[in-house]
Backbone atoms as SQL, in Angstrom:
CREATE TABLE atoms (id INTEGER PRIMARY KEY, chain TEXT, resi INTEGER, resn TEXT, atom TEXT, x REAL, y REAL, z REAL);
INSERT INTO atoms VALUES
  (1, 'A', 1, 'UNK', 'N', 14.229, 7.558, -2.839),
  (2, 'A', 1, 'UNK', 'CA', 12.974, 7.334, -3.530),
  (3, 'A', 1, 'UNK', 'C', 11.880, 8.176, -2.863),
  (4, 'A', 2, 'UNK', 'N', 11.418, 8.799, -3.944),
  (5, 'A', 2, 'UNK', 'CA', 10.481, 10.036, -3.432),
  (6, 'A', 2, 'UNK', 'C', 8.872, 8.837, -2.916),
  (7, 'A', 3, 'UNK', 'N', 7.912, 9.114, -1.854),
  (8, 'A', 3, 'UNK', 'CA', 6.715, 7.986, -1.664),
  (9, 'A', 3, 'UNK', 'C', 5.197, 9.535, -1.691),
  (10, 'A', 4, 'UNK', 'N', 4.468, 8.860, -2.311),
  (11, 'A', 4, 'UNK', 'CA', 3.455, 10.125, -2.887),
  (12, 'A', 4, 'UNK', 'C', 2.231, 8.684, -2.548),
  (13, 'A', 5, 'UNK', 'N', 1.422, 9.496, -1.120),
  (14, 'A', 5, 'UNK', 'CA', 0.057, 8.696, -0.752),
  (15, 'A', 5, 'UNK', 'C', -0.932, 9.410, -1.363),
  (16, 'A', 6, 'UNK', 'N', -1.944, 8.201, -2.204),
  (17, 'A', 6, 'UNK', 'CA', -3.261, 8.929, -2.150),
  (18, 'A', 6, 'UNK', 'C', -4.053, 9.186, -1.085),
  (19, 'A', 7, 'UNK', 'N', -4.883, 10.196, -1.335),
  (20, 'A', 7, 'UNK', 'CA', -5.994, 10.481, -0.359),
  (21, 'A', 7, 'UNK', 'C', -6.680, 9.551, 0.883),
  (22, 'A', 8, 'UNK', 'N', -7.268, 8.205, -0.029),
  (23, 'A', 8, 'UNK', 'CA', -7.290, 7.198, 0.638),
  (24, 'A', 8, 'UNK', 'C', -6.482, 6.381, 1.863),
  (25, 'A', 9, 'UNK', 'N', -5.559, 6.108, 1.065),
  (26, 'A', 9, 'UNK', 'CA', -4.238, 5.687, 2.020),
  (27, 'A', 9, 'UNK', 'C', -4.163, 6.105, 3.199),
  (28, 'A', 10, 'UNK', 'N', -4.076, 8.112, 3.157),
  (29, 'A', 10, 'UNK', 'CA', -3.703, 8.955, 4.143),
  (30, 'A', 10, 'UNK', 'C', -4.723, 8.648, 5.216),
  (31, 'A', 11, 'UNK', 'N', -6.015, 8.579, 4.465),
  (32, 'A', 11, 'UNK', 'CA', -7.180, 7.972, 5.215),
  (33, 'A', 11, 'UNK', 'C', -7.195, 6.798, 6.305),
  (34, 'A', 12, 'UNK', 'N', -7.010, 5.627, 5.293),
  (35, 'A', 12, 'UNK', 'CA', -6.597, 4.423, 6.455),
  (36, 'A', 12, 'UNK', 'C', -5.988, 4.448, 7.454),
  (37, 'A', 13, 'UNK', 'N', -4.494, 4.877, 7.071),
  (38, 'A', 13, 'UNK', 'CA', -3.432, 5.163, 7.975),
  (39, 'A', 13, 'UNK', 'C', -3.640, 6.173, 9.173),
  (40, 'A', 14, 'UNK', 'N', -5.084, 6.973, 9.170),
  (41, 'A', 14, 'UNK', 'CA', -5.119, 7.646, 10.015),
  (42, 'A', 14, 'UNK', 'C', -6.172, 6.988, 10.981),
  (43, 'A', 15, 'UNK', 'N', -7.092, 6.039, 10.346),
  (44, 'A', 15, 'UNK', 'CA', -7.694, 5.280, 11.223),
  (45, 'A', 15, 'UNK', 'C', -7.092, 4.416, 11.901),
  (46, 'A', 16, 'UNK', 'N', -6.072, 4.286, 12.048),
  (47, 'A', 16, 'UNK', 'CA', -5.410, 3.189, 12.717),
  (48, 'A', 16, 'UNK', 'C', -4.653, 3.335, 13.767),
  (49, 'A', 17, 'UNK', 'N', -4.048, 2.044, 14.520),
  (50, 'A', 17, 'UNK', 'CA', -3.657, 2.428, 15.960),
  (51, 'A', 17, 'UNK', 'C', -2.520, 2.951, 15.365),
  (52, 'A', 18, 'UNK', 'N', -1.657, 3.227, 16.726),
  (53, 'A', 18, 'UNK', 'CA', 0.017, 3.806, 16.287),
  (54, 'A', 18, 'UNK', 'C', 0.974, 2.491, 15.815),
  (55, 'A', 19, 'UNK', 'N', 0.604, 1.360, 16.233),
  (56, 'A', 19, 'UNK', 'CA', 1.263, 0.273, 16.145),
  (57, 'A', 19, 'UNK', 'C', 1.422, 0.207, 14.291),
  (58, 'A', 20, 'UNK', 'N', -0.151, -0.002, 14.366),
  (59, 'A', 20, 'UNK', 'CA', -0.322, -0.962, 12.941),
  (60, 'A', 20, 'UNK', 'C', -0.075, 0.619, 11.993),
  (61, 'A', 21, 'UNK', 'N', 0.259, 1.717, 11.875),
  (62, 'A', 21, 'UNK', 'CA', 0.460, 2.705, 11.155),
  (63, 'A', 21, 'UNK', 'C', 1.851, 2.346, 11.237),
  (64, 'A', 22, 'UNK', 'N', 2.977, 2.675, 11.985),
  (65, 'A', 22, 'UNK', 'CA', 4.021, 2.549, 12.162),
  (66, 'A', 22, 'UNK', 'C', 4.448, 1.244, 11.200),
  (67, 'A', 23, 'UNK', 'N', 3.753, 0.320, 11.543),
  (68, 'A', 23, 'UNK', 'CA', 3.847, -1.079, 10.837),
  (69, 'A', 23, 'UNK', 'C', 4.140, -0.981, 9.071),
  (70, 'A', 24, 'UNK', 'N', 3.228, -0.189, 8.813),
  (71, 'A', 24, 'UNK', 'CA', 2.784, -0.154, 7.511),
  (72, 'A', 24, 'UNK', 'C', 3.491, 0.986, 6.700),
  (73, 'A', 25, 'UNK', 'N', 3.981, 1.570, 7.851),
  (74, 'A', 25, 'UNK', 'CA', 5.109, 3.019, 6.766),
  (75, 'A', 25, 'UNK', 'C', 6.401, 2.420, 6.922),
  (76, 'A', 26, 'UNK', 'N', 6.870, 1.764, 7.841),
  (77, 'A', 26, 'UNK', 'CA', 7.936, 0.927, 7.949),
  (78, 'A', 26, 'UNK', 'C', 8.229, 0.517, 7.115),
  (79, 'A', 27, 'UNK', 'N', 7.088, -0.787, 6.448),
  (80, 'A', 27, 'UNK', 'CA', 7.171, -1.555, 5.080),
  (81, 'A', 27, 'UNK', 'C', 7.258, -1.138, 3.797),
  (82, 'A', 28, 'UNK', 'N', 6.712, 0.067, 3.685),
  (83, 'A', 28, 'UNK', 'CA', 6.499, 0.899, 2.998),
  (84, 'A', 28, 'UNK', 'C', 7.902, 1.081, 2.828),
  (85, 'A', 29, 'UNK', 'N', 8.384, 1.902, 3.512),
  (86, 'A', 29, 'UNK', 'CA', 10.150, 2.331, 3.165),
  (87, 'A', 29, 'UNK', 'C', 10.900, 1.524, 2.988),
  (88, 'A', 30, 'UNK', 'N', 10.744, 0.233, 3.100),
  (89, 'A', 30, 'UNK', 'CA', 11.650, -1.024, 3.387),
  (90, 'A', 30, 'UNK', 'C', 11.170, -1.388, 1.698),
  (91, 'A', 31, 'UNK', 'N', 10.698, -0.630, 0.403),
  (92, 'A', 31, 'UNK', 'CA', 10.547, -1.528, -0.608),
  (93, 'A', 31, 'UNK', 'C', 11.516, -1.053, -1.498),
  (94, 'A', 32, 'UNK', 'N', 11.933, -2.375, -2.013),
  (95, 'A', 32, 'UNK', 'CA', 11.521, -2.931, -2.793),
  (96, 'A', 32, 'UNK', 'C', 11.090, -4.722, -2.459),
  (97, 'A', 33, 'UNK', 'N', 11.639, -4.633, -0.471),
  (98, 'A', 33, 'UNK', 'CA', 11.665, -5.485, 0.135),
  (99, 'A', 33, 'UNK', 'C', 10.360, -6.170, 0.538),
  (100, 'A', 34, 'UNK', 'N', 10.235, -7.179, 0.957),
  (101, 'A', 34, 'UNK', 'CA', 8.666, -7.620, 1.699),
  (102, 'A', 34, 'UNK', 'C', 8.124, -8.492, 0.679),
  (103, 'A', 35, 'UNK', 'N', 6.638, -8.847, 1.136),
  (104, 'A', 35, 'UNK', 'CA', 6.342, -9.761, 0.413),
  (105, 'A', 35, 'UNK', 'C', 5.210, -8.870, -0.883),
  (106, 'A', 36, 'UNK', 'N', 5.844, -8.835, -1.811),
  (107, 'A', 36, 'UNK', 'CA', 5.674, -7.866, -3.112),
  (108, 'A', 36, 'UNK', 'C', 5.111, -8.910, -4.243),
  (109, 'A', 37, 'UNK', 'N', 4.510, -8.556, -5.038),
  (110, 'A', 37, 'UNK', 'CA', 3.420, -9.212, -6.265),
  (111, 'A', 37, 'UNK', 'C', 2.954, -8.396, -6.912),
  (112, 'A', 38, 'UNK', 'N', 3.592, -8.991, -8.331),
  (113, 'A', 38, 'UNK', 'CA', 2.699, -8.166, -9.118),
  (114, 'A', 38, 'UNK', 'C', 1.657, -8.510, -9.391),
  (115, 'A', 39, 'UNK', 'N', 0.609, -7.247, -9.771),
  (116, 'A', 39, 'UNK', 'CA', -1.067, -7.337, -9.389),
  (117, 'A', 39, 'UNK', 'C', -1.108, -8.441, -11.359),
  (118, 'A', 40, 'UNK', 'N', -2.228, -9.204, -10.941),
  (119, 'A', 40, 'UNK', 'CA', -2.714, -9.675, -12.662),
  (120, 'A', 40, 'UNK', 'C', -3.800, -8.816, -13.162),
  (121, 'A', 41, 'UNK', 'N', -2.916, -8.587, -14.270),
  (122, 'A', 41, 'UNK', 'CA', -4.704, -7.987, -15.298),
  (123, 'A', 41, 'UNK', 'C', -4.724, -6.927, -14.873),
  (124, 'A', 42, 'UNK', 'N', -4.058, -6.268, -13.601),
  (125, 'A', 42, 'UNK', 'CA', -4.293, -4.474, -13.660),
  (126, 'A', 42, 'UNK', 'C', -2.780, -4.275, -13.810),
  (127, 'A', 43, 'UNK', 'N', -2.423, -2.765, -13.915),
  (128, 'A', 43, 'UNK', 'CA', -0.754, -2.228, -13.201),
  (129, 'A', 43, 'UNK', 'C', -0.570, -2.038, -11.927),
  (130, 'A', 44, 'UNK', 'N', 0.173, -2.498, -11.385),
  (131, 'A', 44, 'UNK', 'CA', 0.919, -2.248, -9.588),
  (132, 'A', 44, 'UNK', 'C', 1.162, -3.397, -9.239),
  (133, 'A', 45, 'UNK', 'N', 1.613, -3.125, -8.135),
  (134, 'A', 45, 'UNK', 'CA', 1.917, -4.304, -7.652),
  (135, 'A', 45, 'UNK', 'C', 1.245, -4.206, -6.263),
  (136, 'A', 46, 'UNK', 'N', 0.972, -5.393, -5.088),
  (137, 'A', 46, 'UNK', 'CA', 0.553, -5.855, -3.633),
  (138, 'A', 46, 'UNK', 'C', 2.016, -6.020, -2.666),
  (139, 'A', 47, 'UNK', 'N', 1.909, -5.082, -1.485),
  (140, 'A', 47, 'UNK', 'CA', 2.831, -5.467, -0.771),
  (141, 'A', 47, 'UNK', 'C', 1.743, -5.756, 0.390),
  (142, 'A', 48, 'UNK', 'N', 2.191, -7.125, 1.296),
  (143, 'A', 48, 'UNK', 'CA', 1.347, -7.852, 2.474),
  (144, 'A', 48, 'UNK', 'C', 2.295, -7.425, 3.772),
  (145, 'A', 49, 'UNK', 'N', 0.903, -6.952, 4.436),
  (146, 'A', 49, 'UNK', 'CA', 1.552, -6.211, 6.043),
  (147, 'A', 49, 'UNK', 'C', 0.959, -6.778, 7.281),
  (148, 'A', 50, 'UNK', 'N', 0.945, -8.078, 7.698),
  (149, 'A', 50, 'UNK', 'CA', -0.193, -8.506, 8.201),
  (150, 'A', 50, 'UNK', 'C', -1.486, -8.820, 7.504),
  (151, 'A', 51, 'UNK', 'N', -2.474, -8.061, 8.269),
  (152, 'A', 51, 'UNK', 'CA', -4.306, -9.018, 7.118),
  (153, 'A', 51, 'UNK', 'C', -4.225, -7.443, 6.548),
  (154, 'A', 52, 'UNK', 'N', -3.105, -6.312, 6.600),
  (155, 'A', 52, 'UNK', 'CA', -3.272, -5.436, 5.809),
  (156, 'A', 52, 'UNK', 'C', -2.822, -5.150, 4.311),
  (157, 'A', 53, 'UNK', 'N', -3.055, -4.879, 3.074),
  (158, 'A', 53, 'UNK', 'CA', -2.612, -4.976, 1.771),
  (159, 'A', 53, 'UNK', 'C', -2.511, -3.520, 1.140),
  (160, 'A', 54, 'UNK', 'N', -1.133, -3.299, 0.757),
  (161, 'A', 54, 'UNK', 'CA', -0.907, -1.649, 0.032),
  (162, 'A', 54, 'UNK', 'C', -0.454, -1.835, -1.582),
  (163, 'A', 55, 'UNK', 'N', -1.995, -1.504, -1.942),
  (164, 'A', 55, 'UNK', 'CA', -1.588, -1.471, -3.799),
  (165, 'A', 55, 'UNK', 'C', -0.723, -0.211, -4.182),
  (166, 'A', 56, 'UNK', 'N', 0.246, -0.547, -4.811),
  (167, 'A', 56, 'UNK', 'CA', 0.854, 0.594, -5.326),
  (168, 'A', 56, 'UNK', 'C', 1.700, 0.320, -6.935),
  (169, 'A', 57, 'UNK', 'N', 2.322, 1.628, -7.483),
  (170, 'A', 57, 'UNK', 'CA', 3.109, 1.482, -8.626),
  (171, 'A', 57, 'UNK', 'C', 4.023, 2.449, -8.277),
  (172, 'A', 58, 'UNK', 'N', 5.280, 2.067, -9.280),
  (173, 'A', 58, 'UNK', 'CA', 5.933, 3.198, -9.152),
  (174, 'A', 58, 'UNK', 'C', 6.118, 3.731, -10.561),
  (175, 'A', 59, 'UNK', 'N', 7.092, 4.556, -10.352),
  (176, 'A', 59, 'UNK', 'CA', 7.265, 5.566, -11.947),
  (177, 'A', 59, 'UNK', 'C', 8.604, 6.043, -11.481),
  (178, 'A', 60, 'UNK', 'N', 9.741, 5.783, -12.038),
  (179, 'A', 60, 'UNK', 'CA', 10.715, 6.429, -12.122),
  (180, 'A', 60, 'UNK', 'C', 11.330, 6.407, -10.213),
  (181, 'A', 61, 'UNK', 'N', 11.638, 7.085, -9.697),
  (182, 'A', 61, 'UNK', 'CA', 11.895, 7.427, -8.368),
  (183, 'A', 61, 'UNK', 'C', 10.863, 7.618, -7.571),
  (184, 'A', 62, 'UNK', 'N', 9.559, 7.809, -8.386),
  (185, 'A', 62, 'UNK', 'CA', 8.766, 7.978, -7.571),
  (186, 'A', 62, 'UNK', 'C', 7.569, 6.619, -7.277),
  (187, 'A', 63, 'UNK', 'N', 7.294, 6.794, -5.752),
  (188, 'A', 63, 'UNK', 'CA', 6.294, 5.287, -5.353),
  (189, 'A', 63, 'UNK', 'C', 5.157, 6.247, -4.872),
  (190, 'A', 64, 'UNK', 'N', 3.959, 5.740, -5.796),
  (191, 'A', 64, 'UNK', 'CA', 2.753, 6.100, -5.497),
  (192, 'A', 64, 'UNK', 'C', 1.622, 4.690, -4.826),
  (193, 'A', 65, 'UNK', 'N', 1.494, 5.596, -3.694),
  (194, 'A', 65, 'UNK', 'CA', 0.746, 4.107, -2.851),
  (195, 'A', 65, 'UNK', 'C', -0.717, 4.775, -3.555),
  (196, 'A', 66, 'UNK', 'N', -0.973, 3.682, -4.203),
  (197, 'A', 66, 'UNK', 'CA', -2.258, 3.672, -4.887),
  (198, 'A', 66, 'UNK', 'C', -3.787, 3.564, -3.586),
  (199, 'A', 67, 'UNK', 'N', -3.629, 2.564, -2.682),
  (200, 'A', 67, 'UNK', 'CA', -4.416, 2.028, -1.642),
  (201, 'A', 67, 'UNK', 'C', -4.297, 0.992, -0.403),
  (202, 'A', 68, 'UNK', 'N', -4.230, 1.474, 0.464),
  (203, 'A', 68, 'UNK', 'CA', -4.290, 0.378, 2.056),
  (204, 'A', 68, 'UNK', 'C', -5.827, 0.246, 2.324),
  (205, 'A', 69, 'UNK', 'N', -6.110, -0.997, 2.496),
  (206, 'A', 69, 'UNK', 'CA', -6.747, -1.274, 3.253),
  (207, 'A', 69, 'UNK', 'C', -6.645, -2.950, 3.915),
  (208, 'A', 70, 'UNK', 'N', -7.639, -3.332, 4.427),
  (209, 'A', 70, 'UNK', 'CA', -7.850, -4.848, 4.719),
  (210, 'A', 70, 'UNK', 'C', -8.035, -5.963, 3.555),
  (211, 'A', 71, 'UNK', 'N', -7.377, -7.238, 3.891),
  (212, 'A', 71, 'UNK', 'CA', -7.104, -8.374, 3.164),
  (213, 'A', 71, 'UNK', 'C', -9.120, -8.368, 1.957),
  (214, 'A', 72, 'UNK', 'N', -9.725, -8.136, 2.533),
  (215, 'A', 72, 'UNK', 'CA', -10.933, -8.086, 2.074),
  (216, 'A', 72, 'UNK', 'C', -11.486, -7.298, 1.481),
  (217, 'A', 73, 'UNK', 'N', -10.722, -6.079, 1.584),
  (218, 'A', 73, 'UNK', 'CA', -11.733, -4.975, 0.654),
  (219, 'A', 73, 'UNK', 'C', -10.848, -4.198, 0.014),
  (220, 'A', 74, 'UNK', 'N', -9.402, -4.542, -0.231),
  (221, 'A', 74, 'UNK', 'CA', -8.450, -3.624, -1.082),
  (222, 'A', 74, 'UNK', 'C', -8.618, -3.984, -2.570),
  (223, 'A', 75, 'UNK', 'N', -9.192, -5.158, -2.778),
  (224, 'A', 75, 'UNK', 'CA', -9.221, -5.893, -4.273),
  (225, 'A', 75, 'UNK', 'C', -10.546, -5.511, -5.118),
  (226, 'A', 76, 'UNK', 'N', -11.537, -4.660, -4.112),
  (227, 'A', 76, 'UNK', 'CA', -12.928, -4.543, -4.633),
  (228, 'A', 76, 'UNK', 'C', -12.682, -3.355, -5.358),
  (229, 'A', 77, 'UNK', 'N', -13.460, -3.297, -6.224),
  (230, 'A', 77, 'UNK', 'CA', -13.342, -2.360, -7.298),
  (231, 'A', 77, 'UNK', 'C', -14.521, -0.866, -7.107),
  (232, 'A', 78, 'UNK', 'N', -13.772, 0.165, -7.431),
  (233, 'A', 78, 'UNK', 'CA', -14.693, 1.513, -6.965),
  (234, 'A', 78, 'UNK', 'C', -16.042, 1.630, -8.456),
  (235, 'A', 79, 'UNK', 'N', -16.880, 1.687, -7.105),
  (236, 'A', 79, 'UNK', 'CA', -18.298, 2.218, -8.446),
  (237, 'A', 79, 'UNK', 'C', -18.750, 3.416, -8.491);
């Protein structure tokens, strides 16, 4: 399975220690596994990494991580 990060994502993941990055690409490769939900009322689905949350969808072979961030601000909507 091909994994295609947005901009953002690449972002987070670079603010972060080595631990909690490692953490989160781990889980990442480990899907279709983990604790996974589909999102309501939008498309994608939530995988939970700790107080961290990665919206994503896929398409075919390919997994596009839509967004990482914190339990608090991954759900807010861009203006």
């Amino acid at each position: 399975m091909e994994i295609k990060y947005s901009k953002q994502a690449l972002k987070f993941l670079a603010g972060q220690d080595v631990f909690m990055r490692q953490r989160v690409i781990r889980a990442i490769e480990r899907l279709p596994l983990g604790d996974v939900v589909k999102l309501q009322n939008v498309r994608g689905y939530r995988l939970r990494v700790g107080d961290c949350r990665v919206i994503f969808d896929r398409d075919g072979h390919v997994l596009y991580i839509e967004k990482i961030d914190t339990r608090g601000e991954v759900y807010k909507r861009r203006r």
